[in-house]
C-alpha positions in Angstrom: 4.7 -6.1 -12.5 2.1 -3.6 -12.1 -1.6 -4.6 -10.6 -4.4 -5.1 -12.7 -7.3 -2.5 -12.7 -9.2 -5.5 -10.9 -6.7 -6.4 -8.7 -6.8 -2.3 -7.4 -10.5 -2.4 -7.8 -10.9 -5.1 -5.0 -8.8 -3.6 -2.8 -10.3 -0.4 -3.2 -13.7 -2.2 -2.7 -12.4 -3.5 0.7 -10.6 -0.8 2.0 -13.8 2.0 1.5 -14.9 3.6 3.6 -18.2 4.6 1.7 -19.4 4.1 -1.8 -17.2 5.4 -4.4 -14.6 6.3 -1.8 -10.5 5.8 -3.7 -8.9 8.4 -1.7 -9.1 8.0 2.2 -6.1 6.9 3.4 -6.9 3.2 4.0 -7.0 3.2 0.2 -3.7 4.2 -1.0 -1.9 2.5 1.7 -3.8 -0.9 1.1 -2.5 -0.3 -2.9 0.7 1.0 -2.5 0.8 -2.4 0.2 0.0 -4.1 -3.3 2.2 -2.7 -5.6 5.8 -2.9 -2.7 5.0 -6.7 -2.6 4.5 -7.2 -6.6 7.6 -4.5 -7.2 9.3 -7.4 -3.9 8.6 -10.2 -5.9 10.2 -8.4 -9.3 13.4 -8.0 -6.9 14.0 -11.4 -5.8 14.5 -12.2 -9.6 16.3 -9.2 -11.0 18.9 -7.7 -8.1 20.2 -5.4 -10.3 17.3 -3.3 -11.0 17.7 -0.2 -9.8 15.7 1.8 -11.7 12.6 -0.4 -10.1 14.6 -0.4 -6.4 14.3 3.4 -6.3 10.7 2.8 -7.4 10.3 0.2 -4.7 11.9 3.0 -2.3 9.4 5.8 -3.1 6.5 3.7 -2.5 7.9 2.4 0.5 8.2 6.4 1.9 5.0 7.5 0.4 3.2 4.5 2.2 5.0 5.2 5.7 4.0 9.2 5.4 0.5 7.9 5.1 0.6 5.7 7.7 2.3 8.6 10.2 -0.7 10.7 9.1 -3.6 8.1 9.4 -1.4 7.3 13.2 -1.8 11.0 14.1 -5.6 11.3 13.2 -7.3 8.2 14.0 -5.2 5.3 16.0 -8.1 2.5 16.0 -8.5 3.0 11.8 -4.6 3.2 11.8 -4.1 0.1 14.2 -7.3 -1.9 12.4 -5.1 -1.3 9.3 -1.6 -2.8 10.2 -4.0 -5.4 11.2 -5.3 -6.5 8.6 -2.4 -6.0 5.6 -0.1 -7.6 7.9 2.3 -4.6 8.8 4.8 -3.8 11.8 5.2 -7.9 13.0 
């Protein structure tokens, strides 16, 4: 259910911003992107897990916050973003 350390890895490696960069906001939200569809694809099989819902809901307010910030500082790096993982359709 969780992503692989290579799975994060390549996402981290496309999402940098420089060398050796895992924290810049483009980061987490292109993982946390990754994990809400894996934790999506757990729900569709398992309706009743709540325990993973409230997990699912978490991520899902922890990626938005992120997305309000990287909004309020830079809108061409947030609007390239949505872009390119598919967000607001």
């Amino acid at each position: 259910m969780a992503l692989s350390q290579s799975e994060k890895n390549e996402i981290i490696k496309k999402y940098a911003r420089h060398e050796g960069d895992t924290g810049s906001a483009e980061v987490q939200i292109a993982v946390l992107t990754a994990d809400i569809n894996e934790i999506n694809r757990h729900m569709k099989e398992h309706r009743k897990d709540f325990h993973s819902q409230r997990g699912l809901m978490k991520k899902i307010g922890h990626r938005r916050n992120l997305l309000g910030y990287l909004r309020k500082t830079d809108v061409s790096r947030y609007r390239d973003l949505i872009q390119s993982l598919g967000l607001r359709r």
